[in-house]
C-alpha positions, -999 to +999 in steps of 0.1 A: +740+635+304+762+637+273+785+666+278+767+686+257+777+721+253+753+739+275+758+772+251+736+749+222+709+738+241+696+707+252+698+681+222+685+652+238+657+625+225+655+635+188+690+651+184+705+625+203+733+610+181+727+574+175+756+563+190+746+572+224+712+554+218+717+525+196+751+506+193+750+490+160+782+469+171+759+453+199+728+446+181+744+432+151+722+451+128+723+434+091+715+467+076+708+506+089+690+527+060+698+563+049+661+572+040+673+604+028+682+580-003+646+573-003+631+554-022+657+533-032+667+523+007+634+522+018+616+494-009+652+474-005+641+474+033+607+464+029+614+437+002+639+428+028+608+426+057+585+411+041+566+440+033+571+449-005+535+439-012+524+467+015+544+493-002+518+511-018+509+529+020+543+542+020+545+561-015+524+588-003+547+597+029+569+630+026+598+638+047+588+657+079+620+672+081+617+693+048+594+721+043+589+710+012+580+673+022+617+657+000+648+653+015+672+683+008+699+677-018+731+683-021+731+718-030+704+731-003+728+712+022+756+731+016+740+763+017+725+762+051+759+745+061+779+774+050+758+798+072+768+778+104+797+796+125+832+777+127+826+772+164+791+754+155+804+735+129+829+720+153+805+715+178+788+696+152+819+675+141+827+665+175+793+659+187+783+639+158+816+620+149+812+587+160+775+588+138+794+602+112+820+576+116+797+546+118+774+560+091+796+569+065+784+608+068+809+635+058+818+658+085+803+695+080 
């Protein structure tokens, strides 16, 4: 296991942090995308692939993790960020500092 704090639940498989999952050190990954930047990140990637002509099939995807099918900007962000406790927030931090670290993702 991953020493998570029992009190928040199991946060395995999709809340995973990458770190645990994917070492980007070993695998010598060329380039990780923040598809929350989308679209920009995304066609860079699949010009990058070989894919850019195929492009088209991805213009009509939304983000699954928004309600309303966009990434959440920085506003919405910090308002359900300042509803989290202290003590969750710090979970957070710790939990999620070596993706934030590796990422370039401010701390919450």
């Amino acid at each position: 296991s991953s020493g998570i704090n029992a009190e928040y639940g199991d946060w395995e498989g999709h809340w995973a942090p990458a770190s645990e999952w994917c070492d980007v050190c070993v695998h010598g990954l060329d380039y990780v995308p923040k598809l929350e930047h989308q679209p920009w990140e995304l066609w860079f990637l699949l010009e990058r692939i070989g894919l850019w002509p195929e492009r088209a099939q991805f213009l009509d995807l939304h983000n699954s993790a928004s309600k309303v099918g966009r990434p959440s900007d920085s506003s919405e962000i910090a308002a359900y960020v300042s509803e989290l406790s202290d003590d969750l927030r710090t979970f957070l931090n710790q939990f999620y500092n070596n993706d934030m670290k590796m990422f370039g993702y401010d701390r919450v």
